[in-house]
C-alpha positions in Angstrom: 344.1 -12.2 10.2 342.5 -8.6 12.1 343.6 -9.3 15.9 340.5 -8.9 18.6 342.2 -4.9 19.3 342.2 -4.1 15.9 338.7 -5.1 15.4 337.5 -2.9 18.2 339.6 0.1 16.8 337.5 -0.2 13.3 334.1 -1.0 15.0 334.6 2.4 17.0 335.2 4.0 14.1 332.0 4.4 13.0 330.6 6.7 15.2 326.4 5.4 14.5 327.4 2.2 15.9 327.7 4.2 19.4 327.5 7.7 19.6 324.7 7.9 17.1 321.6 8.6 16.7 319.0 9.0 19.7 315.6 7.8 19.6 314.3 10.4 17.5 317.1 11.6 14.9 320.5 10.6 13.3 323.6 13.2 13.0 324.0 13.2 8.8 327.2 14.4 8.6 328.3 16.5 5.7 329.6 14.2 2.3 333.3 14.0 2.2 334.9 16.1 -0.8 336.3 13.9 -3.4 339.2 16.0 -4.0 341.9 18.1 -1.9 342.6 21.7 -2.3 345.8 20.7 -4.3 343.1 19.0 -6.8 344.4 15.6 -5.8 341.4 12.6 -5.6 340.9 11.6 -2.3 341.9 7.9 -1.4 338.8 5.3 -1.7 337.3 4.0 1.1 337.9 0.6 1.7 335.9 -2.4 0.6 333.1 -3.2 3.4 332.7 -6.6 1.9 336.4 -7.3 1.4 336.4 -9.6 4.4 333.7 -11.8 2.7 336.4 -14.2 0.7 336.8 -18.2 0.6 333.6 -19.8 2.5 332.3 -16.5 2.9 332.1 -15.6 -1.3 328.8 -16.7 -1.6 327.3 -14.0 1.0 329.1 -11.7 -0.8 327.2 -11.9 -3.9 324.3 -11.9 -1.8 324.7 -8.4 -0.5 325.8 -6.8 -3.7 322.5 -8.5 -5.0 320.6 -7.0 -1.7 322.5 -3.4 -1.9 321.4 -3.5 -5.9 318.2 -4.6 -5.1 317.5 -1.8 -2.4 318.9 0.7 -4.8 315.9 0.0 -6.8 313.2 0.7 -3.7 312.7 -3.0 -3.4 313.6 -2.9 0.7 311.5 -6.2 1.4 313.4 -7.8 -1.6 316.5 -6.8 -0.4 315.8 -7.8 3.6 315.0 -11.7 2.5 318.1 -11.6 0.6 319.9 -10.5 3.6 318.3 -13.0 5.9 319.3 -16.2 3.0 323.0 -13.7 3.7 322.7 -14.4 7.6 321.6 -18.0 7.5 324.7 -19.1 5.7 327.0 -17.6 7.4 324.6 -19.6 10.4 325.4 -22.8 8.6 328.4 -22.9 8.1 331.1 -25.1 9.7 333.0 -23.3 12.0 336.8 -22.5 11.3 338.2 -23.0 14.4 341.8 -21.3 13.4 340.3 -17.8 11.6 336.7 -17.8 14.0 337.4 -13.7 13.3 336.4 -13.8 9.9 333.1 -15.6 10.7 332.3 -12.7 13.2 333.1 -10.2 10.9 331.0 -11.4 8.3 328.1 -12.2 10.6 328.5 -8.4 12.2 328.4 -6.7 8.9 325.1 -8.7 7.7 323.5 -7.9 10.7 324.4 -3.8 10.5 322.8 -4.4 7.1 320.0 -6.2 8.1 319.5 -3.2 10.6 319.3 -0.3 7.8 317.1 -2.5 5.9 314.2 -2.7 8.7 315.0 0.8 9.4 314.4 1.6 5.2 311.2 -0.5 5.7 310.0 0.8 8.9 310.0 -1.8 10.7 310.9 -1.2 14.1 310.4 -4.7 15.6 312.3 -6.4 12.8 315.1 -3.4 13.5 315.0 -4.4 17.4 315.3 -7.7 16.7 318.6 -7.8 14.5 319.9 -4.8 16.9 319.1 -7.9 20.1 321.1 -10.5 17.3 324.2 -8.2 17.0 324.8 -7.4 20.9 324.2 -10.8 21.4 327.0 -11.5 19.0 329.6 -9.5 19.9 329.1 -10.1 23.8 329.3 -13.7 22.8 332.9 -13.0 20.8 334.4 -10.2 22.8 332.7 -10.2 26.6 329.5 -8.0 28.1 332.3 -5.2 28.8 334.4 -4.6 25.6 333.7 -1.5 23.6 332.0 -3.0 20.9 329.5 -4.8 23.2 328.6 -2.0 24.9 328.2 0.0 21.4 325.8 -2.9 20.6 323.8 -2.5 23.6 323.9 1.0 23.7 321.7 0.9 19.6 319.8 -1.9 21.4 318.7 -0.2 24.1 317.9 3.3 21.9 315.2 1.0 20.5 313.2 0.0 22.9 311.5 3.5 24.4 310.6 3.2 19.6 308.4 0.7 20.5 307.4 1.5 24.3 309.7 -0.5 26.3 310.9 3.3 28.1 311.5 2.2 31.4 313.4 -0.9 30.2 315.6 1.1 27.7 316.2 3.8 31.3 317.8 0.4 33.3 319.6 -0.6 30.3 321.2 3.2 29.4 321.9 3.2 33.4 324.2 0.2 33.0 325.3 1.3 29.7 326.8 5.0 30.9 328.5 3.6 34.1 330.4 0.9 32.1 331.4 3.4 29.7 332.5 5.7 32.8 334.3 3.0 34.2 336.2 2.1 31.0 336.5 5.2 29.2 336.5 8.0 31.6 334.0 11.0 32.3 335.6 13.0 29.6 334.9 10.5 26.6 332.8 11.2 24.0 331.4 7.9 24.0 330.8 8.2 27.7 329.1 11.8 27.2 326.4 10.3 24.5 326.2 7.0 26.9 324.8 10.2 29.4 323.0 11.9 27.1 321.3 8.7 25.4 319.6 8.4 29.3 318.7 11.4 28.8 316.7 10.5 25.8 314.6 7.7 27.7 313.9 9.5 30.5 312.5 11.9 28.5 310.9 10.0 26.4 309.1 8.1 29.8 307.9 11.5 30.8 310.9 12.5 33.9 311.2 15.6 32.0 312.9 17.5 34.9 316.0 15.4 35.1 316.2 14.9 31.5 316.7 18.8 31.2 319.5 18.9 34.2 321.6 16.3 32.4 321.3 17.9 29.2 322.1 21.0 30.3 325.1 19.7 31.7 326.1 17.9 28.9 325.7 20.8 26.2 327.8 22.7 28.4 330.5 19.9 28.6 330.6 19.6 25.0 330.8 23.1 23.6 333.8 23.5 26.0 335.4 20.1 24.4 334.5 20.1 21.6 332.6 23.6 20.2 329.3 24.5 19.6 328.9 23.8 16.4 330.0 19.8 16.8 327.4 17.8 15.5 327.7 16.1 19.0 327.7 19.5 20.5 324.6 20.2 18.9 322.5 16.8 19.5 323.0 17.8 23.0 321.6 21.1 22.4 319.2 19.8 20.4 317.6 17.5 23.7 318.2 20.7 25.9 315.2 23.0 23.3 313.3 19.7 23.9 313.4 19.6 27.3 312.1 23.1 27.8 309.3 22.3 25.6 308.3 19.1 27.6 308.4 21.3 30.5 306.5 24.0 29.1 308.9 26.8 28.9 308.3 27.4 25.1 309.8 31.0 25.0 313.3 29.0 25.9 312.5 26.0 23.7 312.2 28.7 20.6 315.4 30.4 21.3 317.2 27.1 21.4 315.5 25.7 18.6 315.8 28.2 16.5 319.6 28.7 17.1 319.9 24.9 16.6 317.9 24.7 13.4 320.6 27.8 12.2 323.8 25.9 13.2 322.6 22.9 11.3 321.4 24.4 8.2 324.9 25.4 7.9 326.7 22.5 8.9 324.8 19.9 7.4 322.2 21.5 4.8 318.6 21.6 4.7 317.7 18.8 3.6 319.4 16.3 6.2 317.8 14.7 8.6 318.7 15.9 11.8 318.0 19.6 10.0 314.4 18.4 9.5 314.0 17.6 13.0 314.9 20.8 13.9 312.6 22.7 11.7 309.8 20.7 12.6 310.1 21.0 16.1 311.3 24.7 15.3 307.8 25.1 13.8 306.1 22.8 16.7 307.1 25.4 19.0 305.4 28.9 17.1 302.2 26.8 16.8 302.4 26.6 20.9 303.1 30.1 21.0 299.9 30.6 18.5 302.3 32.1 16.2 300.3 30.5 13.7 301.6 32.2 10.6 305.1 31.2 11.0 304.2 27.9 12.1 302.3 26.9 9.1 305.0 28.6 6.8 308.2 26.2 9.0 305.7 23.4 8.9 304.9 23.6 4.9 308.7 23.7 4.6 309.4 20.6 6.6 306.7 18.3 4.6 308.0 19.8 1.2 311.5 18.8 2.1 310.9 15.7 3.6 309.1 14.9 0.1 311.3 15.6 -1.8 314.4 14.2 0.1 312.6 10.9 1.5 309.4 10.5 -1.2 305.9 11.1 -0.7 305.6 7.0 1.1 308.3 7.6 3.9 307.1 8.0 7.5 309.3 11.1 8.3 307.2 12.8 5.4 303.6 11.3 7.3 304.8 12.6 10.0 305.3 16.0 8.8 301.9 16.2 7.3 300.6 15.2 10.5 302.2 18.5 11.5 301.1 20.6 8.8 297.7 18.6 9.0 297.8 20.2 12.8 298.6 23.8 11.6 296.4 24.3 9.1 293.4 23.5 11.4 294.3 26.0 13.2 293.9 28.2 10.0 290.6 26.8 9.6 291.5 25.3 6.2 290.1 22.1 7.7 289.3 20.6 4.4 293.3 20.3 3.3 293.3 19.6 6.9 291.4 16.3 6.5 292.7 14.8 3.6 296.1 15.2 4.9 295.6 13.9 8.2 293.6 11.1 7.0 296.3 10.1 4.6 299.0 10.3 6.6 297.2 7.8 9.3 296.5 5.4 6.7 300.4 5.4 5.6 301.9 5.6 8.6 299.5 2.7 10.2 300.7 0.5 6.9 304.1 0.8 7.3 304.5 1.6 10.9 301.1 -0.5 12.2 298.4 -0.1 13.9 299.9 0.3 17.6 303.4 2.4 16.6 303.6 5.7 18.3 303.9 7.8 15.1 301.0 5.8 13.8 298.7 6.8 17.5 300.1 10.1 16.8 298.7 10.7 13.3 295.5 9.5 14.4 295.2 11.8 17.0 295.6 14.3 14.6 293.0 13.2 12.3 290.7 13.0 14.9 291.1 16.4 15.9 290.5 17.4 12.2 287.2 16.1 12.4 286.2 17.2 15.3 286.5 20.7 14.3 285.0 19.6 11.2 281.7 19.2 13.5 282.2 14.9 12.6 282.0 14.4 16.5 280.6 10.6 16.4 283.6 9.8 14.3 286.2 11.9 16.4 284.7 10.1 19.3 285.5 6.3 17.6 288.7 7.8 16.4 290.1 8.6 20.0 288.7 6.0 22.1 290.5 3.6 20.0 293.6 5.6 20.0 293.5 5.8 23.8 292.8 2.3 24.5 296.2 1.4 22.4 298.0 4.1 24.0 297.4 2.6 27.6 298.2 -0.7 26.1 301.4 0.0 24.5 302.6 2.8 27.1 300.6 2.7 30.2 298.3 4.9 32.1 300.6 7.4 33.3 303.1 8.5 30.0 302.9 11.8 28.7 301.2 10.6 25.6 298.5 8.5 27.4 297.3 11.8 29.0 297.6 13.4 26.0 295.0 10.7 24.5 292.9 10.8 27.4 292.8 15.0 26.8 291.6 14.4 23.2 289.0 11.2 23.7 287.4 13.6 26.6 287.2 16.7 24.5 286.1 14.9 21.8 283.2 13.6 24.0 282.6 16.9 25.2 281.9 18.5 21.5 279.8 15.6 21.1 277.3 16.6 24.1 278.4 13.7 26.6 279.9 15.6 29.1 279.3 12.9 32.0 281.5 10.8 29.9 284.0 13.7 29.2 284.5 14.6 32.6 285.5 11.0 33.5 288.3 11.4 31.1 289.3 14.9 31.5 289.4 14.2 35.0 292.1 11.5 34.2 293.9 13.5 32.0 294.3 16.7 34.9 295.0 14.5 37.9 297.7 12.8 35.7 299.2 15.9 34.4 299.3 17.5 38.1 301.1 13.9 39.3 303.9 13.9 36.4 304.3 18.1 35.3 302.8 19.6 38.4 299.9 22.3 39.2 301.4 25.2 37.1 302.6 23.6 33.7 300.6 24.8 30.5 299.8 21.0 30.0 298.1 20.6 33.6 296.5 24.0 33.3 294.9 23.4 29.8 294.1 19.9 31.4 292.3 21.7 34.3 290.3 23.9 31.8 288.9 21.2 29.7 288.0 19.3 32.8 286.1 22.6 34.3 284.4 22.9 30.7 283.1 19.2 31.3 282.2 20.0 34.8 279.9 23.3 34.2 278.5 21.4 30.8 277.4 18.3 33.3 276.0 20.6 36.2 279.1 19.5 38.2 280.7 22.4 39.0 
C-alpha cells in the first residue's frame, strides 16, 4: 500500500496538475526519445491504471473502453463512460483498511474526466470535475497539502474561462501565499502560483500590475532556471502580453517574436503553446498595420491549427476568427465573411452561445459585415453580443468596452449616431477609468466617440 508522502511525491510529479497551463495555453513538452544514445530502449512508463485491481477491476475496463472510445473522436461517448467509471467507484463500500486505493482510483477518473470536457469543449463540465477533484483531495489529505493546493490551483485557472475573474484573483491570492508559506519564494511551484495571479488579473483588466509581476517573474526564472525553460518562457510569454494589453505594441513584438523563436525550437511548430505564440505574434503586426505580415503569421496559424487539431476544434475557430480579422483588412471581405460566419457558428456549438471565444468570433463577424455595407445586421449582431458580454463579464472588463466600441460604431455606419454616441461614450469614459487618457485603446475610443458627436451635431 502507497503511504499518504508517497502519494504526494507522484501527484507533484506531473507538472499540469500544478504548474501548468494558464488560462489561455498549455506548455507541450517535447516527446521523450524511445531510445538512449547507446541505442538502448528506454524503460516503459508505468501503468496509470495499475492501481485499478480487486473491487476496482471493473472501472478498469471502463477506462480502457473510454480511452479506446476517445481514440476514435467519440469524446461524448467516452465522457458517459467515464461518468458510469466515477459512479462506481461512488458506490462502492468503503475499505476502511486500504481507503488509499479508493482515492487513487477516484483521482485518476476525475483527471480523465477533466481532459475529456476539455477534448469536448466544455468548460463548465471541465470546471465542475476540476471543483470534484479539489474537493477530494482536501477531503483525504487537508486544504494545505501539496496536492490540495495543486487541485485548487487548476480550479481556480478555470474560473476567469467562464467569467468568474475576480473570484479566480481571491482564490490565486490564497493559492500563492500557501504555496510561499510551504514551499518557499524560490519554488517553482510557488513562482507559477505568482504568475497564475498574474494571469487573472490580467485577464480582469488590472493590466499594470499584471506586467510588474511578470516582469519580475521572467527575470526570476531565467536566472533559475534559463531562458529557454518552458517555465521560463510561459512567464515571458504573459510579459509580450502584458505590453500589448497596455498598448506598448513595439515591446509586445519584440517579445513575441523572440518567444514564438525559442519555442519553435523547443517544442516545434505545431504544439500548442507555439500556436499561441504565432497567433498573438501575428495579433501584434495587425496592430502595427503591418498588414502583410500579419495575414501571412495569421494564414500560418489557422493552417497549422487544421492540420494538428481538425478543421471542428475551437483553437482552429479561433484562428479563423483571426485570419477572418486580417483579411478584412485586405478588403478580401468575401473570404472574410464565410470564415467569420463559420467560425461563429462552430465555436457557439461547441463552446455556446455566452463563452468568450464564442462573443469573440461574433464580434468579428459582425465587423465583416459591416464593412461589407450589411449595417442592419452588424447592428443585431453586436447589440446581442454586448448585452451577453455585460451579463457574463460586467460593465467595466476590457472586453465589455471592447463590445460597447463595436455595437456603437456599428450604429454609427448605420446612420444612428444619437444611438452611437450613447455607446461610444460608454466605451471612452470606461477606457479612460481602466487604461487611462493616453492608451491607444482610450484614444481610438475618444475618436469614434468624436465621429458620433460631429455626425449628431453634438460637437
Amino acid at each position: 500500500m502507497l503511504t499518504r508522502n508517497g502519494v504526494v511525491a507522484l501527484l507533484l510529479l506531473i507538472p499540469a496538475s500544478f504548474i501548468g497551463a494558464s488560462a489561455q495555453e498549455k506548455t507541450t513538452a517535447p516527446a521523450a526519445a524511445s531510445a538512449s544514445a547507446g541505442g538502448t530502449r528506454a524503460p516503459a512508463p508505468p501503468d496509470p491504471l495499475r492501481i485499478l485491481a480487486g473491487e476496482f477491476a471493473s472501472v478498469r475496463r471502463q477506462l480502457e473502453e473510454a480511452e479506446a472510445t476517445s481514440a476514435q473522436g467519440r469524446f461524448a461517448d467516452a465522457g458517459r463512460t467515464l461518468e458510469n467509471a466515477l459512479g462506481a467507484i461512488d458506490g462502492a463500500s468503503p475499505n476502511p483498511k486500504d481507503p488509499m486505493q479508493r482515492y487513487l482510483a477516484e483521482d485518476l477518473v476525475l483527471g480523465r474526466l477533466i481532459d475529456n470536457s476539455e477534448l469536448r469543449a466544455d468548460d463548465e463540465a471541465q470546471l465542475r470535475w476540476l471543483e470534484k477533484r479539489r474537493d477530494a483531495r482536501r477531503a483525504f489529505w487537508g486544504e494545505d497539502a501539496n496536492a490540495a493546493l495543486a487541485a485548487q490551483n487548476a480550479w481556480a485557472l478555470q474560473l476567469c474561462k467562464v467569467g468568474r475573474c475576480q473570484e479566480a484573483i481571491e482564490v490565486q491570492e490564497a493559492v500563492a501565499r500557501k504555496t510561499l508559506q510551504t514551499q518557499g519564494a524560490g519554488a517553482r511551484n510557488t513562482l507559477v502560483a505568482r504568475h497564475n495571479l498574474g494571469v487573472a488579473l490580467g485577464q480582469a483588466g488590472r493590466y499594470a500590475e499584471a506586467l510588474a509581476l511578470s516582469r519580475e517573474l521572467a527575470g526570476e526564472a531565467e536566472a533559475r532556471w534559463g531562458a529557454n525553460d518552458p517555465t521560463t518562457l510561459r512567464f515571458r510569454n504573459s510579459v509580450a502580453a502584458n505590453y500589448t494589453d497596455l498598448g506598448q505594441y513595439a515591446d509586445a513584438l519584440i517579445a513575441h517574436e523572440a518567444v514564438y523563436r525559442a519555442r519553435q525550437a523547443a517544442l516545434g511548430p505545431a504544439a500548442p503553446d507555439t500556436l499561441s505564440s504565432l497567433g498573438s505574434l501575428a495579433a501584434t503586426y495587425g496592430m502595427l498595420s503591418r498588414t502583410r505580415e500579419a495575414q501571412s503569421l495569421s494564414q500560418q496559424g489557422h493552417d497549422l491549427a487544421r492540420r494538428t487539431f481538425g478543421p471542428a476544434h475551437p483553437r482552429t475557430q479561433y484562428a479563423a476568427s483571426a485570419l477572418a480579422i486580417e483579411l478584412r483588412r485586405a478588403g478580401r471581405l468575401g473570404e472574410a465573411r464565410a470564415l467569420s460566419q463559420q467560425a461563429w457558428d462552430t465555436l457557439s456549438g461547441l463552446r455556446g452561445a455566452r463563452h468568450p471565444e464564442t462573443l469573440y468570433a461574433m464580434n468579428v463577424h459582425a465587423s465583416v459585415l459591416d464593412a461589407q455595407g450589411d449595417h442592419a445586421e452588424a447592428v443585431r449582431v453586436t447589440g446581442e453580443a454586448l448585452q451577453m458580454r455585460r451579463e457574463v463579464m460586467g460593465e467595466m472588463h476590457p472586453l465589455t468596452l471592447a463590445a460597447l466600441r463595436s455595437a456603437g460604431r456599428a450604429r454609427l455606419s448605420a446612420g444612428d449616431a444619437a444611438g452611437a454616441l450613447a455607446l461610444l461614450t460608454q466605451a471612452h469614459e470606461g477606457y479612460v477609468r481602466l487604461l487611462g487618457d493616453a492608451h491607444p485603446e482610450t484614444l481610438l475610443a475618444l475618436i469614434d466617440r468624436m465621429s458620433a458627436a460631429l455626425q449628431a451635431d453634438q460637437l
